[in-house]
Every structure is written in structure tokens, then in C-alpha cells.
C-alpha positions as CSV (number, residue, x, y, z in Angstrom):
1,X,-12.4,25.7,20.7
2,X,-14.0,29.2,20.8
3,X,-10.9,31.0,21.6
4,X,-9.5,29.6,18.2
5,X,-12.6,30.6,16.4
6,X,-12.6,33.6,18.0
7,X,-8.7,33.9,16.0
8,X,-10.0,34.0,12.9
9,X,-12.0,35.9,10.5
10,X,-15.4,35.5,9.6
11,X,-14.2,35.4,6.1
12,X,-12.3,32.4,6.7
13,X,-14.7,30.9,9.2
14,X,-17.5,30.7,6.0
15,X,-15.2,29.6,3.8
16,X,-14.3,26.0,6.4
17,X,-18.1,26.0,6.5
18,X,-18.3,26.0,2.5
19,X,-16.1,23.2,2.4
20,X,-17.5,21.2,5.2
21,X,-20.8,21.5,3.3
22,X,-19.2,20.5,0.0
23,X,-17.2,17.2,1.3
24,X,-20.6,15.9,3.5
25,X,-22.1,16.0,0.3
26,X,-18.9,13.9,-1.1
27,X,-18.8,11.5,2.1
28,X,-22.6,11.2,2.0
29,X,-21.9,9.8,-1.8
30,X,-18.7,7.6,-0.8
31,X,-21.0,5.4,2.2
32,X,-24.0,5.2,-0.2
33,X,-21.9,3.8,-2.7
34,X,-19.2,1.4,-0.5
35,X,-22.4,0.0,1.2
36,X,-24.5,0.1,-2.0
37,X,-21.8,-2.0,-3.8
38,X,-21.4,-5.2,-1.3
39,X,-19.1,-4.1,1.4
40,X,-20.4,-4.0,5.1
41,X,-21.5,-1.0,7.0
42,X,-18.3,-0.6,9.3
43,X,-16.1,-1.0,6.0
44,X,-16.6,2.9,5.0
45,X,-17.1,4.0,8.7
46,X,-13.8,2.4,9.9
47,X,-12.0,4.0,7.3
48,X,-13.1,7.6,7.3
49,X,-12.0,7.1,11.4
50,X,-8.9,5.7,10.7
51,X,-7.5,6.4,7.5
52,X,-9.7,10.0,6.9
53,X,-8.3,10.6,3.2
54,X,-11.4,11.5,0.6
55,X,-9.3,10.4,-2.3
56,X,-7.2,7.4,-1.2
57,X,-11.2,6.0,0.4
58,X,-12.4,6.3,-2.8
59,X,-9.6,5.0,-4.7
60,X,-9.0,1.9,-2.4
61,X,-13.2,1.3,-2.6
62,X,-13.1,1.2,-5.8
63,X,-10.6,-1.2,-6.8
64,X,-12.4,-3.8,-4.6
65,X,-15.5,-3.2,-6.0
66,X,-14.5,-3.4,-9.6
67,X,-12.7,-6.8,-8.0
68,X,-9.3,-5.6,-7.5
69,X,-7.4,-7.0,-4.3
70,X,-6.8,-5.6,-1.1
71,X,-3.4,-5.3,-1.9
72,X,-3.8,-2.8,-5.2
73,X,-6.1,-1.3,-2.9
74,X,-4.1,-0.3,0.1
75,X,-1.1,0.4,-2.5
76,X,-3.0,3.1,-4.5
77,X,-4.3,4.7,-1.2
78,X,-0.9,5.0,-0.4
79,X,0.5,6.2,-3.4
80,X,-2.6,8.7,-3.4
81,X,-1.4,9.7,0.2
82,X,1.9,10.5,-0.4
83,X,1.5,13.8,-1.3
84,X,0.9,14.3,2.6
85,X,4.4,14.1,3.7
86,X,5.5,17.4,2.1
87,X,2.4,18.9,3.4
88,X,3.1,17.7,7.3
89,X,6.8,19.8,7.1
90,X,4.8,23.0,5.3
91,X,2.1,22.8,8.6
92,X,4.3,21.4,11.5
93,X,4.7,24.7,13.4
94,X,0.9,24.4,14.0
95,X,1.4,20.9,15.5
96,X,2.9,22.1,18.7
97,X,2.3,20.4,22.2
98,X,2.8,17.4,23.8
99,X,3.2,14.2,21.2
100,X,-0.6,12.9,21.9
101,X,-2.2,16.3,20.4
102,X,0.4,16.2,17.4
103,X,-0.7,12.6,16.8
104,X,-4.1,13.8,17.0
105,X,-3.3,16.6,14.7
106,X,-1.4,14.4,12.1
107,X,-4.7,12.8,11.8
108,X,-6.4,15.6,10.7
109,X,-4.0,16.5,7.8
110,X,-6.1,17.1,4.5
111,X,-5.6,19.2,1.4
112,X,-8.1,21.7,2.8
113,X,-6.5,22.1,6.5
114,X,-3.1,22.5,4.8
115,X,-4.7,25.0,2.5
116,X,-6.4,27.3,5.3
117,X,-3.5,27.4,7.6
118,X,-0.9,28.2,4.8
119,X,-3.1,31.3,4.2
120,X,-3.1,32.7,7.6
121,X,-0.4,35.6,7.9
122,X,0.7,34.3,11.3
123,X,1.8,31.2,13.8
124,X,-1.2,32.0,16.0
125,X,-4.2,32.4,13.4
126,X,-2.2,29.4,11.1
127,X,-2.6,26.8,14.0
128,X,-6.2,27.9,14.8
129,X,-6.9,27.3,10.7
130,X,-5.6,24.4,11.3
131,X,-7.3,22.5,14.0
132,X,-10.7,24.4,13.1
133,X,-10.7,23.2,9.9
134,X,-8.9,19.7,10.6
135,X,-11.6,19.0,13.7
136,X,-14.6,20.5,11.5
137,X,-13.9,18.3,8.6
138,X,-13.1,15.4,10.2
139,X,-16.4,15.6,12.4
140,X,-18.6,16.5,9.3
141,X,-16.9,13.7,6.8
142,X,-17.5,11.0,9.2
143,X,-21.0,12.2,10.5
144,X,-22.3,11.7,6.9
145,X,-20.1,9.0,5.7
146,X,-22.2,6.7,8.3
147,X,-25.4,9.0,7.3
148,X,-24.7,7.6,3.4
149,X,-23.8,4.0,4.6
150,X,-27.3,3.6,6.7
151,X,-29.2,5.5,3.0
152,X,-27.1,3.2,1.0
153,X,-28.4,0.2,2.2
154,X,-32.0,1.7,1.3
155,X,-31.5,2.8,-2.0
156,X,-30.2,-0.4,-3.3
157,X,-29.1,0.7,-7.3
158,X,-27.3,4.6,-6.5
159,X,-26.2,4.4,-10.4
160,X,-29.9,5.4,-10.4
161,X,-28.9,8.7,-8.6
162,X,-25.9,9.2,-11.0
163,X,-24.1,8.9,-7.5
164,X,-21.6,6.4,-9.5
165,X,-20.0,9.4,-11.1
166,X,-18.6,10.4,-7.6
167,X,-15.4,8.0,-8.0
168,X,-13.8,9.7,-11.1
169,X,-15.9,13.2,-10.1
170,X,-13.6,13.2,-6.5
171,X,-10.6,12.2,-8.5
172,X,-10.6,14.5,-10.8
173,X,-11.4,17.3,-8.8
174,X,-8.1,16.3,-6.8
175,X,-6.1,16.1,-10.2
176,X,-7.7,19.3,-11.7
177,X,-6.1,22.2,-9.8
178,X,-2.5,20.5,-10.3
179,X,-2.8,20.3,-14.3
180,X,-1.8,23.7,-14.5
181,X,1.7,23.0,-14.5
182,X,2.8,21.6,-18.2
183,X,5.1,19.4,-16.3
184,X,2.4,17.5,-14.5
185,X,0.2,18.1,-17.4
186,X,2.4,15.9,-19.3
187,X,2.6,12.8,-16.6
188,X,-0.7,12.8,-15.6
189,X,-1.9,12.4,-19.3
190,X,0.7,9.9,-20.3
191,X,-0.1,8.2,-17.2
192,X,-4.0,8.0,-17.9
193,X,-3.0,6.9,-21.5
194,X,-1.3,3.8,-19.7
195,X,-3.7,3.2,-17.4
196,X,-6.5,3.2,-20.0
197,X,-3.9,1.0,-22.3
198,X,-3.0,-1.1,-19.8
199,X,-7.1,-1.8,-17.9
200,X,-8.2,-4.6,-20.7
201,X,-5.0,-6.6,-19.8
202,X,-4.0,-6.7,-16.2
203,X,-6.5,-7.0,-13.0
204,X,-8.8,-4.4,-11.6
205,X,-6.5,-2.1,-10.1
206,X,-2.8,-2.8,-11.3
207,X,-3.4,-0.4,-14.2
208,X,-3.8,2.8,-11.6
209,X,-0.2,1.6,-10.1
210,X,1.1,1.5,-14.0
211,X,-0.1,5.0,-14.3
212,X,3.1,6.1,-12.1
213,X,4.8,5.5,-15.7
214,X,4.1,8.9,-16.7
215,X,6.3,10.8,-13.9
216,X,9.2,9.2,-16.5
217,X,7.7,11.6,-19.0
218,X,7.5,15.0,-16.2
219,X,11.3,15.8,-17.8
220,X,13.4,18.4,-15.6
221,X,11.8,20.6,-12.9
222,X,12.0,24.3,-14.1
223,X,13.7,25.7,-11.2
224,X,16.5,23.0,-12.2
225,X,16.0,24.9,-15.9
226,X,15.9,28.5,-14.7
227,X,19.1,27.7,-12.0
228,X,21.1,26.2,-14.8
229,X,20.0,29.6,-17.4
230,X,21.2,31.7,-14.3
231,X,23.9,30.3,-13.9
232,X,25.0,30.5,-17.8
233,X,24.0,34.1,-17.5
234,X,26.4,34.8,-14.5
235,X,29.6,33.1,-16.3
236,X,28.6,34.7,-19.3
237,X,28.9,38.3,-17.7
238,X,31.8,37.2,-15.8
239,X,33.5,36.2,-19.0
240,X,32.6,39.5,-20.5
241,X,33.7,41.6,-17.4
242,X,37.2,39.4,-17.7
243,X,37.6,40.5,-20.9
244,X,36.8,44.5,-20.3
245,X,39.6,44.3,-17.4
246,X,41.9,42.5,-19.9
247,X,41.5,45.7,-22.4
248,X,42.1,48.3,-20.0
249,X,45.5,46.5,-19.0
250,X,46.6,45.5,-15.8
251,X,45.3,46.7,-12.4
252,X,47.1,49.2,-10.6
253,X,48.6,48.4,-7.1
254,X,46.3,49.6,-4.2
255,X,49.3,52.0,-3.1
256,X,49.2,53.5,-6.4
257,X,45.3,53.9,-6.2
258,X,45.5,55.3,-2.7
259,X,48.1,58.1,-3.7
């Protein structure tokens, strides 16, 4: 561990440490809450070990606490997770070794390790990113999940604490950074327009599913766009270069040129 600390920058080093900070403050809120709302102790703790995904545990607690099934549940933390896959293929150069450390490592993919190590300018400093923050995270995130759980069951009422916020507050914060893109702009507001639409109708937790209706509305990606303007720019200028040659007449024989 202190060889790979010793890999990378102090800069980068205080920025893992700003993030740990931020997310024990978010897994502090998730235990208080889980525990706060019915479910037992081991509930949150079990899944911050096993499933470690600070969007998907929030997601899947909420349903059942706003009396969704299991099933919704597990679905939506899923469908929240699948954005991981892409990530694993961007990161799998720092997942070297024997298969039990990159089962270990595939543990300890998160939005934030993927972020550090894609930053890092080489293979050796992007697989220290990686585990430092993966390890750091994971250590911190479950450390005050259970720290929550055990205050949870004190507090009693955390909407006192405004600590009921931290569902849609985590969620959006997840969304937020991806809006920029008109394209996802565009399904992730029609999908929240069906969600909302759809809430006073179906049970707890079948209206997040229905908000997968909006990727209908995403239209074309723009590389498809800007592949399909580059290519009606090349035949136009080939079309235009056919018809200078066709001016100037025929092309001379190479012997002709040569001589």
C-alpha cells in the first residue's frame, strides 16, 4: 500500500481524501436512514459489503421503504448499475494479476475510482489511483454506513435532521454531471415526467423502471450525426473533383506524362 501511495501526487492523494470525507458523510446518512425506516441493522451493512454501489443502495432502500417489493428493488439497483460495465473495459489494464485480486478489484469499481485512474497519464500511477481510491472508499463507506446504522437506531425520526433529503440529494448528484449533454437532457427529463405521471398509478417502485421510457426520446447519437455530415461532405468534394477532371478532358497515359 505505501509503494502505491508513494506513485501518486499529493495533489491527487487530497483530492481521494476529499471524496472519502464527502461519501462517509453520504453513507453515514444512508445507515441512519435504512435503520431509521424499519429495516434491521445488517440490512445496510450487508449491502455496502457486498453490493458497495452509493446509488443503486439508496435506490433499492428506498423502494422498500416507500413499500415497493424486493423485486423493483434489486431491478432498479441493477438498472442503476449498469453503467459499470463500460466503466470495467475503460479501467481493466489496472486489474492485472492473478483472478482473485481482479475479483477483488471488480469490487471496488465506483464512479470515483474510474474517475481517478482515467486521469493518471500512465499504466503504473492509473492502477495505483485505482486501488487507492477503490480500497480507501470502500473502507471509509462501510466504516460509517455501520457508524449511521448504530446512530440511526438512536435518533428515531432523521426527517428531523433533514437527513430524508439524502435519497433524491445522492441521486441527483449522480444525474447532474451527465445532463450536460442535450441528448441525455432530453431522456432523463421525459423520463422523470413519466415517472412522476406514472407514481399515483402503479406500486412504489414500478414508476422508476417506467422512467427507462425516456431513452426512446435520446434520438440519434451525434457522432452517428457528425459521421453521416462527414461523410456527405466527402462525396460531395468527390463529386465536385469528378467534375473538375471531367472539364480538363481525359487523363493522359503515364508514358505520356513521364516523357
Amino acid at each position: 500500500m505505501r509503494s502505491l501511495l508513494r506513485t501518486l501526487e499529493r495533489a491527487t492523494l487530497r483530492d481521494i481524501a476529499l471524496v472519502c470525507l464527502a461519501d462517509a458523510l453520504v453513507g453515514a446518512s444512508f445507515g441512519a436512514i435504512s435503520v431509521s425506516g424499519g429495516l434491521p441493522l445488517w440490512v445496510p451493512v450487508a449491502m455496502s459489503v457486498l453490493v458497495f454501489a452509493g446509488g443503486s443502495q439508496f435506490a433499492a432502500v428506498g423502494i422498500v421503504l416507500s413499500g415497493g417489493g424486493v423485486l423493483a428493488a434489486v431491478v432498479t439497483g441493477l438498472v442503476l448499475n449498469a453503467r459499470l460495465l463500460p466503466f470495467g473495459f475503460t479501467v481493466a489494464d489496472a486489474l492485472d494479476g492473478p483472478l482473485w485480486r481482479r475479483l477483488l478489484g471488480a469490487q471496488l469499481l465506483t464512479d470515483e475510482s474510474v474517475a481517478f485512474t482515467l486521469l493518471q497519464p500512465d499504466p503504473k500511477r492509473r492502477r495505483a489511483a485505482y486501488w487507492v481510491c477503490g480500497l480507501a472508499l470502500f473502507l471509509i463507506w462501510n466504516a460509517s454506513v455501520l457508524a449511521g446504522a448504530l446512530a440511526g437506531g438512536l435518533i428515531g425520526d432523521t426527517d428531523a435532521l433533514g437527513l430524508d433529503a439524502a435519497f433524491p440529494a445522492v441521486l441527483l448528484a449522480l444525474v447532474l454531471p451527465s445532463l450536460t449533454d442535450r441528448r441525455t437532457r432530453t431522456a432523463a427529463l421525459t423520463g422523470a415526467a413519466v415517472a412522476v405521471a406514472a407514481t399515483p398509478f402503479v406500486p412504489a417502485g414500478l414508476s422508476v423502471l417506467l422512467a427507462l421510457a425516456g431513452l426512446l426520446f435520446a434520438g440519434r447519437p451525434a457522432a452517428d450525426a457528425g459521421a453521416a455530415a462527414a461523410g456527405a461532405a466527402s462525396a460531395a468534394t468527390a463529386s465536385a473533383a469528378e467534375g473538375e477532371g471531367e472539364g480538363e478532358g481525359e487523363p493522359r497515359p503515364l508514358a505520356e506524362e513521364v516523357h
